[in-house]
ChimeraX commands (.cxc) that place a marker at each C-alpha (Angstrom):
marker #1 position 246.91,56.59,-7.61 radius 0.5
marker #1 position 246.13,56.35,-3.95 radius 0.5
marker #1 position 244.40,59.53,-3.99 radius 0.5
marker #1 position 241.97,58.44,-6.53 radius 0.5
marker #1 position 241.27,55.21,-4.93 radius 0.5
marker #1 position 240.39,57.04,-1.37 radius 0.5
marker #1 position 238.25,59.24,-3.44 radius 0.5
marker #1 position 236.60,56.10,-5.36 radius 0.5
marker #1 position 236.44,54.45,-1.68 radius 0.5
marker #1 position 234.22,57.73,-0.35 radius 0.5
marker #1 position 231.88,57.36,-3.21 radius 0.5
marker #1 position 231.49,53.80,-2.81 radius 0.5
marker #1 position 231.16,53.54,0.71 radius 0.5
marker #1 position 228.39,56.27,0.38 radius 0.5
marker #1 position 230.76,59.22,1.89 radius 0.5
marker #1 position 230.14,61.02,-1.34 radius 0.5
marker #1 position 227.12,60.45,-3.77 radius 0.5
marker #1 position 226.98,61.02,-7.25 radius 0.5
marker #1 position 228.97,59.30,-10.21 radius 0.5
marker #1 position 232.58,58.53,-9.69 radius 0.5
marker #1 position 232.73,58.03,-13.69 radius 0.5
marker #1 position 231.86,61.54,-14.02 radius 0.5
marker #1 position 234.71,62.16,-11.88 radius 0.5
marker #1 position 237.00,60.10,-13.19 radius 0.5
marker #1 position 236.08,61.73,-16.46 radius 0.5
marker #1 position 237.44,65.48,-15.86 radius 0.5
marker #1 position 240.73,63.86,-15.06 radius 0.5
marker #1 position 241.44,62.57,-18.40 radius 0.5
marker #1 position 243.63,64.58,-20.88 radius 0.5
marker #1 position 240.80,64.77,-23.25 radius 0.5
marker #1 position 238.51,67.56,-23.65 radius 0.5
marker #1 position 235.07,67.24,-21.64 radius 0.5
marker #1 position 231.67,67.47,-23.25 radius 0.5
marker #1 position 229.65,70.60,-22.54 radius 0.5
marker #1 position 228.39,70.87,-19.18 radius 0.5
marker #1 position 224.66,70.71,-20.66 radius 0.5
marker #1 position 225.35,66.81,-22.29 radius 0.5
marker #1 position 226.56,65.55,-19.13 radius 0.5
marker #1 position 224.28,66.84,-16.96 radius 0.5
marker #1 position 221.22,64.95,-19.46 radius 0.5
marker #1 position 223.41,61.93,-19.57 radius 0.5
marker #1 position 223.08,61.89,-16.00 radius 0.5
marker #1 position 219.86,62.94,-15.23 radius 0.5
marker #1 position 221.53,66.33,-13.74 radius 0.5
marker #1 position 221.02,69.95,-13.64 radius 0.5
marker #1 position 223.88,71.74,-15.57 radius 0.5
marker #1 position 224.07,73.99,-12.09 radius 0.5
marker #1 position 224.18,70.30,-10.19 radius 0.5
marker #1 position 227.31,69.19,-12.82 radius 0.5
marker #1 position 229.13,72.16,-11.69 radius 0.5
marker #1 position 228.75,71.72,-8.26 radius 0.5
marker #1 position 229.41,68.04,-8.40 radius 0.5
marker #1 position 232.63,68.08,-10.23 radius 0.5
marker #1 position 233.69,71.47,-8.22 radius 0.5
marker #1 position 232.93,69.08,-5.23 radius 0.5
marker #1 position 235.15,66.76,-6.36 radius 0.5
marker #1 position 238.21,68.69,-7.95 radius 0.5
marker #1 position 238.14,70.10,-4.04 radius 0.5
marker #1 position 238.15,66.84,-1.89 radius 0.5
marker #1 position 240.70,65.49,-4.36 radius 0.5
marker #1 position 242.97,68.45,-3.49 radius 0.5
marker #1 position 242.47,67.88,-0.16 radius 0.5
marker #1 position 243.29,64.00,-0.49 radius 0.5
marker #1 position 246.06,65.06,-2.47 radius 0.5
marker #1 position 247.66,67.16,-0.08 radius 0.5
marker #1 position 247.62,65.27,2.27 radius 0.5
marker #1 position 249.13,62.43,0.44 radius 0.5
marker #1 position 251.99,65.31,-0.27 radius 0.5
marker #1 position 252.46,66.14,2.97 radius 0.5
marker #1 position 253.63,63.05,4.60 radius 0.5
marker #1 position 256.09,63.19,2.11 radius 0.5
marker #1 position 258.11,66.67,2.72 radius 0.5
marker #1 position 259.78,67.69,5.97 radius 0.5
marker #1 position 258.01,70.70,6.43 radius 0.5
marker #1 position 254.52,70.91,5.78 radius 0.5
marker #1 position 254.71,74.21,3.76 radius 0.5
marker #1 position 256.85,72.83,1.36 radius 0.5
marker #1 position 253.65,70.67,0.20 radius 0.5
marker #1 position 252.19,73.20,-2.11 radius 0.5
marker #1 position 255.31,74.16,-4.03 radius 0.5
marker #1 position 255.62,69.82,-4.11 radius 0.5
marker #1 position 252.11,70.11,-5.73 radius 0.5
marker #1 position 253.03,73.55,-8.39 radius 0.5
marker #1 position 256.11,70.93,-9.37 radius 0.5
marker #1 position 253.73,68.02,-9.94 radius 0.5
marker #1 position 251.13,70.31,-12.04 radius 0.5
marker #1 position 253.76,71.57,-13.47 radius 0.5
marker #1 position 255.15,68.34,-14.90 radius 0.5
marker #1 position 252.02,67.09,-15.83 radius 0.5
marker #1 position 251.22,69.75,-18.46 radius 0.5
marker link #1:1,2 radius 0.2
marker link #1:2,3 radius 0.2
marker link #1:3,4 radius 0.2
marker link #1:4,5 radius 0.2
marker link #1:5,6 radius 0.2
marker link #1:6,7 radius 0.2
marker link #1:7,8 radius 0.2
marker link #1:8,9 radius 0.2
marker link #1:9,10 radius 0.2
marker link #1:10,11 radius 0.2
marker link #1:11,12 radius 0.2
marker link #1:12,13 radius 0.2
marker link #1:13,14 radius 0.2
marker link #1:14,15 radius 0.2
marker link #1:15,16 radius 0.2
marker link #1:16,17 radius 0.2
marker link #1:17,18 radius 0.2
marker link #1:18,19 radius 0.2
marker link #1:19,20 radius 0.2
marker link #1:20,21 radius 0.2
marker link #1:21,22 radius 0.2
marker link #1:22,23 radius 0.2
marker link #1:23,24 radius 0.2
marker link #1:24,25 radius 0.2
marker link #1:25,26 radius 0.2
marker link #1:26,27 radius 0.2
marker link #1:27,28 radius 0.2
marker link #1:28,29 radius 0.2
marker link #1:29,30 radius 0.2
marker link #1:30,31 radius 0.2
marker link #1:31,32 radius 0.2
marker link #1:32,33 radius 0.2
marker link #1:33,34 radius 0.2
marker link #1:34,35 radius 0.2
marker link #1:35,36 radius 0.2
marker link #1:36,37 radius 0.2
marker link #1:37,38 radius 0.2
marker link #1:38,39 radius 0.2
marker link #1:39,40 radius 0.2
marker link #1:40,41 radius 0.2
marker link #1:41,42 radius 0.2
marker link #1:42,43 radius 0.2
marker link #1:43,44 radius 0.2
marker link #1:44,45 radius 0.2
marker link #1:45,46 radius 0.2
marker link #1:46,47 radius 0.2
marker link #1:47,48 radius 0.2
marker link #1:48,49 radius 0.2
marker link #1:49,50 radius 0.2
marker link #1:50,51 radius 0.2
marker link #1:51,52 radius 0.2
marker link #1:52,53 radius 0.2
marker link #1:53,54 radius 0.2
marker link #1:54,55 radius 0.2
marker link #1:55,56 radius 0.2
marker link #1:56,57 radius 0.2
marker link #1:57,58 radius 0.2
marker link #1:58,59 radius 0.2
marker link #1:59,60 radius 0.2
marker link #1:60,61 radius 0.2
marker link #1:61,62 radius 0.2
marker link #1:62,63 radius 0.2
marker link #1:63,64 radius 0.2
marker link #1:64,65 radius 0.2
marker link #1:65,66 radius 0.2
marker link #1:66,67 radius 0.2
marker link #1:67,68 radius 0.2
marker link #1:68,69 radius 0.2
marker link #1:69,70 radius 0.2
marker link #1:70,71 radius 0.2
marker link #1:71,72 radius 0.2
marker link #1:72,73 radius 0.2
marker link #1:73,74 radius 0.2
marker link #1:74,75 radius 0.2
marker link #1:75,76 radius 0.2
marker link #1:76,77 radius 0.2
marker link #1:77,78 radius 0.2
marker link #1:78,79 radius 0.2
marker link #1:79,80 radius 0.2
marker link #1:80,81 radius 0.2
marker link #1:81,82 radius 0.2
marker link #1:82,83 radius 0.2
marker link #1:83,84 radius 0.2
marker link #1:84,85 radius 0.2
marker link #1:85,86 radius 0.2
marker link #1:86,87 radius 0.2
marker link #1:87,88 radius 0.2
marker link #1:88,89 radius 0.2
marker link #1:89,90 radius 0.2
view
């Protein structure tokens, strides 16, 4: 949760631009419209959707790792804590 509110923070402190629904939106377990709707329900290239929401998949791994690090001993043993938390969330 923390990592999604930093993320919401950057986008609403004007660190980031773009929608933070949209972002929001490829989190949730249900299946994502075609690139090509969202990008003309946001006024949005489909090549500008993909780089937005690639954008944003890749700071939120880096918020979350960091999250995940002050939380092991060793700071390898963050990814395999992040393959276990994919891993239960499927």
């Amino acid at each position: 949760m923390r990592c999604f509110q930093q993320l919401r923070a950057e986008y609403e402190t004007g660190a980031r631009s773009g929608p933070f629904e949209l972002v929001l939106s490829m989190f949730r377990m249900e299946e994502m419209p075609p690139y090509t709707d969202i990008a003309k329900d946001y006024g949005m290239t489909v090549p500008q959707v993909k780089s937005f929401l690639h954008r944003a998949r890749d700071r939120f791994r880096k918020i979350l790792l960091t999250e995940v690090q002050v939380t092991v001993s060793e700071p390898g043993e963050a990814d395999s804590e992040i393959e276990e938390l994919i891993r239960l969330l499927k």
